[in-house]
N, C-alpha and C positions, 0 to 999 in steps of 0.2 A: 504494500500500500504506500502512496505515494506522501509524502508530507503534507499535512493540514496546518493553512489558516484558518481562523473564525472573525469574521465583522459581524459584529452586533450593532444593529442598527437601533440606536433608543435615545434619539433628539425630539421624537413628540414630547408635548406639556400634555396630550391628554386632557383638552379644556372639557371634556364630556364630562371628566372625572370629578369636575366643579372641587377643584382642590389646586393648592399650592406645590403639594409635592409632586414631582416630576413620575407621568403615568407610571415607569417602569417600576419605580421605589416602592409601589403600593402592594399590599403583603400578600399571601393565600398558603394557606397552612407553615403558619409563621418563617420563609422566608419570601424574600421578593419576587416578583416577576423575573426579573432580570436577574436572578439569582435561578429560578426553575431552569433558565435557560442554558445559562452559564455551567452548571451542574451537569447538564444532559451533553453539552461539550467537551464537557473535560473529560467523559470517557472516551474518547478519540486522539486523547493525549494531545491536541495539537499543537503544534510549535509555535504559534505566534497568535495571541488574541489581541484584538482591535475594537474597541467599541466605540461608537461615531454621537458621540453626544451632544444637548444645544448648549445655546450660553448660560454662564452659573450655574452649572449643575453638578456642582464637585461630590454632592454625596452619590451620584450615579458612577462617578471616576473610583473611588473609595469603594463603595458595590462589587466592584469589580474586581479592585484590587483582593478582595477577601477570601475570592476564590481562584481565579490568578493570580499572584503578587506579582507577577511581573507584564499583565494587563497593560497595554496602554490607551488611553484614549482621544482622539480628535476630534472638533468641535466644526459644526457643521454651523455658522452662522446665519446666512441665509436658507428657507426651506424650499428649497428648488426639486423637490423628489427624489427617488431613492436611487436611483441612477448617480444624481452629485454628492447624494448622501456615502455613497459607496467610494465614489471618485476621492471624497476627502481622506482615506483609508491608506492612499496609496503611498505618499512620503513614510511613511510606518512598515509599510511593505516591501520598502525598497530592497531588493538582493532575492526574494523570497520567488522559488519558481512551481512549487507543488500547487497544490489542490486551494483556492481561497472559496470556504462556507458563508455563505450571507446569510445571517438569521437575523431575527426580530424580538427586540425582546420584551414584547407585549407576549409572545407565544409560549406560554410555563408549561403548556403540556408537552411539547415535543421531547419526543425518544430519541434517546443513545443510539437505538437501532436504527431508526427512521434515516437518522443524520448519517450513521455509518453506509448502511445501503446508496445515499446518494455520493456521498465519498468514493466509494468504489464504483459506480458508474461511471462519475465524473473524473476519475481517474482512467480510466479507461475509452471514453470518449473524449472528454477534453470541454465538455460542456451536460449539464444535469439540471432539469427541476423536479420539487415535491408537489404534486398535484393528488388530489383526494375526488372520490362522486358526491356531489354535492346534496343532499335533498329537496335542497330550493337553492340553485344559483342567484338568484337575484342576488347584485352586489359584488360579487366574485369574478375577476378576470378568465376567461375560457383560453383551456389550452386546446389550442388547432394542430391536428395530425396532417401524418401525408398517411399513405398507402402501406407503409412500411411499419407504422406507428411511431415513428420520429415527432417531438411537438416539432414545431415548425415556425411557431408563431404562439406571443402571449395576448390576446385580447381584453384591455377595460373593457367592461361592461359601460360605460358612456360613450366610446368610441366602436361599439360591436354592432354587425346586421345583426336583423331579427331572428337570421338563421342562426349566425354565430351566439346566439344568445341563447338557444334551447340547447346549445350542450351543455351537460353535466359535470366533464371534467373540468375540473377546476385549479385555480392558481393556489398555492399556498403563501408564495411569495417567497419562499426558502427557496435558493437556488446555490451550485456548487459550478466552478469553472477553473480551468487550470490558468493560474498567474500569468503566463505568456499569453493566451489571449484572453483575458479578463481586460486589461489596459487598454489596448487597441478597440476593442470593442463599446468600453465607457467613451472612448473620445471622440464616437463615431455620434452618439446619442443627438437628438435630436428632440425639439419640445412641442411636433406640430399634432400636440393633442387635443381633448376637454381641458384639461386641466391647466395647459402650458407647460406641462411638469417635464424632466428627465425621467421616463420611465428604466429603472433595471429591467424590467421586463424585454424591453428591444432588444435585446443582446439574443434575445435567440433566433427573431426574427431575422438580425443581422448576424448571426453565427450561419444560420438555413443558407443565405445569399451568399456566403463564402463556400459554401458546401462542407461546413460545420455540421455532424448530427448533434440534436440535443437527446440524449437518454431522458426517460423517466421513472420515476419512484413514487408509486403509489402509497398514501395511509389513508386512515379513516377519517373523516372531519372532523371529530373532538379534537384529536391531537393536536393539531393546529388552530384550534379555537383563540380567537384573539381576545383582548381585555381594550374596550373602549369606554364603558361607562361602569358604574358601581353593581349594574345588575348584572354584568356579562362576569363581574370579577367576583359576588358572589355565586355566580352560575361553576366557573372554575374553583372556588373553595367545596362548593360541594362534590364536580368531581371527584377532586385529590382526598377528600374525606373518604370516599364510598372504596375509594384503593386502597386506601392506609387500610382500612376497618377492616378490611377481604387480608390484605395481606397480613397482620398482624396476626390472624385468625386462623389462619392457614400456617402459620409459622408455629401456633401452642400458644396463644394468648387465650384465656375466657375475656368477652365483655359480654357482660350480662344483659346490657342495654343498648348495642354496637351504634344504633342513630345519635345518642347523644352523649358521645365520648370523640372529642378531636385528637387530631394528632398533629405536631408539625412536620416537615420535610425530614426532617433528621433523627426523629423520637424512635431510640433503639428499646425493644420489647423479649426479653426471655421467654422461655418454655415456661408452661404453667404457670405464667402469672395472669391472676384473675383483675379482671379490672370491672368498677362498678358504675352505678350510672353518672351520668353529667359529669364525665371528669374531664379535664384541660391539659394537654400538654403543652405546653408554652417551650420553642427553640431549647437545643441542649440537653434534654433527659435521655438517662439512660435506666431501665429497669431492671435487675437481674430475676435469674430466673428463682421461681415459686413466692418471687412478693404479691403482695397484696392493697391494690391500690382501691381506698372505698369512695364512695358519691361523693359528689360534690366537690373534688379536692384539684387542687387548681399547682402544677411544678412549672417550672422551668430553672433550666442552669440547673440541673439537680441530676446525681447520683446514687439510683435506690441500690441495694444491696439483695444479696437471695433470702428470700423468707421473709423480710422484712414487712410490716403494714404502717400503712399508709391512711389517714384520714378516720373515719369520714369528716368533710370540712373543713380540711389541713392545709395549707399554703406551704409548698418549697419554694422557695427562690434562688438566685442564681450562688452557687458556693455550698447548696446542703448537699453533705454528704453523708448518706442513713446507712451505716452497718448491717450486718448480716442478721436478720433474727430482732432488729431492733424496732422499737413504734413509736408513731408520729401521730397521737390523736385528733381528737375535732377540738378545731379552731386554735391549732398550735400552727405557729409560726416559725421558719427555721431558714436565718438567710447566713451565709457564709459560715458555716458551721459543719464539725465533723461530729458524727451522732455515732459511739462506738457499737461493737458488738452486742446486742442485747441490751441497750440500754431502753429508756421508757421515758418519753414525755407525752402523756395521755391526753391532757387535757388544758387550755387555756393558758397557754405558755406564750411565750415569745425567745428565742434562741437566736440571737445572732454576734455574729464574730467569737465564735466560741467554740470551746472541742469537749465532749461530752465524752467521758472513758466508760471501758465496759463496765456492761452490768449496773449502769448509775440510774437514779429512779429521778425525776425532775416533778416536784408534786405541780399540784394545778397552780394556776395564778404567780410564777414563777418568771421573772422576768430580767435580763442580762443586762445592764443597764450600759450599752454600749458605746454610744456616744454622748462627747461632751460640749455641745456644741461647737466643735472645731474639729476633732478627732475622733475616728472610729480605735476599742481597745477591747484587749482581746478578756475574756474569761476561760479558764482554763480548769476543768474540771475533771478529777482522777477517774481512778476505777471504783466502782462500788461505791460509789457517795450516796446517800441520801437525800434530797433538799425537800424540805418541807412547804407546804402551800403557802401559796402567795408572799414568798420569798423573792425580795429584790437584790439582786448581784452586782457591784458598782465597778464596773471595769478600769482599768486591768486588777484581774483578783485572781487567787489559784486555790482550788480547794486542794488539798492532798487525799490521797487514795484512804477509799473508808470512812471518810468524814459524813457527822451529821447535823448537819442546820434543821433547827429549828423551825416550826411553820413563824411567819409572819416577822422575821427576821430580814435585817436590813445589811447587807454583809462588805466593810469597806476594806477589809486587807486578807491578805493572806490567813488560810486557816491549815495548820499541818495536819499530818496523816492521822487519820482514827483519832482525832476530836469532836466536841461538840460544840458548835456555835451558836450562840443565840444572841441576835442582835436588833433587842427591840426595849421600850422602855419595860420598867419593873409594874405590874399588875398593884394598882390601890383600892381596896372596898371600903366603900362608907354607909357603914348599916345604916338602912331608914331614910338614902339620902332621897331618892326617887319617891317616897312619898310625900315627905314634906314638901319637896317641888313641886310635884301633882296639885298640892292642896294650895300654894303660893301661887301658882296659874289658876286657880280656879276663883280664888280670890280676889284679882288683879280683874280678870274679864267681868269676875259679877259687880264689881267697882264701877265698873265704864261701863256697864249696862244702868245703871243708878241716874249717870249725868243727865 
């Protein structure tokens, strides 16, 4: 196989999207568009990625950086069509004679495979597009054959007869050409359309006149589903839901209630772990196998461990990390935190910046007190500790292994190994006080009913 470039084309603003951020940025199953895309390329290993962006859009540059780091991108100032959009690609390309990919990166569905099949085409011919059967063309450029089934020619749908417009095959707008004539072909382009535009599309029409064939590569039209406005992007979130749910499933995952459980792009899933309704995987988790994640519970940045339970009601965030065997109740909170083997925060806690050792029990109402307005500090907490309810921990602090605080205990320094801590004022009864007061208010109000 011959060497691949990738130009991703993502200088649309996307004004449908009635948003600031640049259409590509916008999420589905917690990574970007131009991140689904980006992904599906990088199994093709290619040697050089390009993405053609508009003006001020460095967080689309940075996108990309994340999954290529050695990404570059250039900036398409004027919107003169995809054709100049492609054109702006080339000082970037300079030296490069393999296979150049033009994708789209409004397109998060496309496959690894899709893209490789046209790679090898277009390796092989020297010119490739991905065309799909449409169910309703309306909208969709028409690919025109000859006899041989060579396309021949890419037709807009504003520039098409009425003939050219009842066929089905259709444009995807992905197309693959080899670098030596990729160049010559963009500088042939021409704007005498609807639009005015440079269309990429010419180049096959103008490859056919050279006696260029164009190969083709059929997929199905989801794959290539595009994102223009907020209902076509949650159209694509539910897709990539209904895969994640099948493939999780198919891998050893129980979900008990698979409709309302997300996943994102990256959310890795064990054997035999049960998951329960309405859960969230938010970017970054990873589940080991036989945990146990219950309703309602919302991770991200998170590392469950095997056996482990989860929730119901529980929030990971980014930096927990849950031991083997260890629980994370309802309505416990646990952000940059290592939660040891077997250890237990059941219920009403808050954890963060902190390392919980094995076997330690954190009672309810437990909280780390981690930062101090300027600085986040650590709590540091052995093996086998105890902590009693609604116990506050003022960081930085360290229990030592075996130690037991006290419920209702306010803890501001170091406590050593196998103590007990209790750090709250000294308990005072005053027999009889609570009546007399009772009877002092009772007297006061019937006073001022008097006046």
């Amino acid at each position: 196989m011959t060497e691949i470039a990738i130009i991703v084309l993502a200088a649309g603003k996307g004004t449908r999207m009635k948003s600031a951020l640049p259409k590509v940025m916008h999420r589905a199953a917690g990574r970007s568009l131009l991140g689904h895309v980006l992904h599906a390329a990088k199994g093709l290993a290619p040697r050089e990625t390009v993405v053609v962006v508009g003006p001020d859009m460095a967080a689309v540059a940075a996108e990309a950086q994340g999954v290529f780091p050695a990404a570059r991108t250039v900036v398409q100032e004027e919107r003169l069509g995809t054709g100049h959009a492609v054109l702006m690609a080339k000082p970037a390309l300079a030296g490069f004679t393999g296979t150049v990919l033009v994708l789209y990166g409004d397109v998060p569905l496309i496959g690894t495979e899709s893209l490789r099949r046209l790679a090898d085409l277009a390796g092989r011919s020297g010119l490739a597009v991905l065309g799909f059967e449409a169910a309703d063309p309306k909208g969709y450029g028409r690919l025109l054959r000859n006899a041989e089934g060579h396309v021949i020619a890419i037709r807009e749908e504003l520039d098409a007869s009425p003939e050219e417009r009842a066929i089905k095959l259709c444009n995807s707008g992905i197309i693959a050409v080899s670098a030596e004539r990729l160049w010559p072909l963009l500088a042939r382009l021409g704007n005498a359309n609807a639009k005015g535009e440079y269309y990429l599309t010419d180049v096959v029409e103008l490859g056919a006149s050279d006696g260029l064939s164009c190969a083709l590569a059929v997929c199905s039209e989801a794959e290539v589903a595009g994102v223009n406005d907020r209902v076509q992007l949650a159209a694509i979130e539910a897709t990539l839901q209904l895969a994640y749910r099948r493939r999780h499933m198919l891998n050893g995952a129980t979900l008990t209630a698979p409709e309302t459980v997300f996943f994102s792009a990256d959310t890795e899933i064990g054997q035999d772990v049960v998951i329960g309704p309405h859960v969230v995987f938010g970017p970054g988790v990873a589940v080991a196998d036989g945990a146990e994640v219950l309703g309602f519970s919302h991770l991200e940045g998170a590392r469950v461990g095997p056996s482990a339970r989860i929730g119901p009601y529980a929030r990971l965030r980014p930096g927990a990390v849950i031991g083997e065997g260890a629980h994370i109740g309802n309505f416990v909170e646990v952000k940059k935190a290592e939660i040891g083997p077997g250890a237990k925060a059941n219920h009403l806690s808050y954890i963060g910046d902190a390392r919980v050792g094995r076997g330690s029990n954190i009672g309810a109402g437990t909280i780390t007190c981690n930062y101090d307005g300027y600085e986040k500090h650590l709590t540091d907490i052995g093996e086998n500790v105890f902590v009693g309810s609604n116990t506050a921990l003022v960081a930085p602090v360290k229990l030592g292994d075996g130690v037991n605080v006290a419920a209702g205990s306010v803890i501001t320094r170091n406590v050593p190994a196998n103590a007990l801590a209790i750090g709250r004022a000294e308990l005072e009864v005053r027999d009889g006080w609570a009546a007399r007061y009772r009877e002092m208010k009772a007297a006061r109000k019937a006073a001022k009913k008097k006046v």
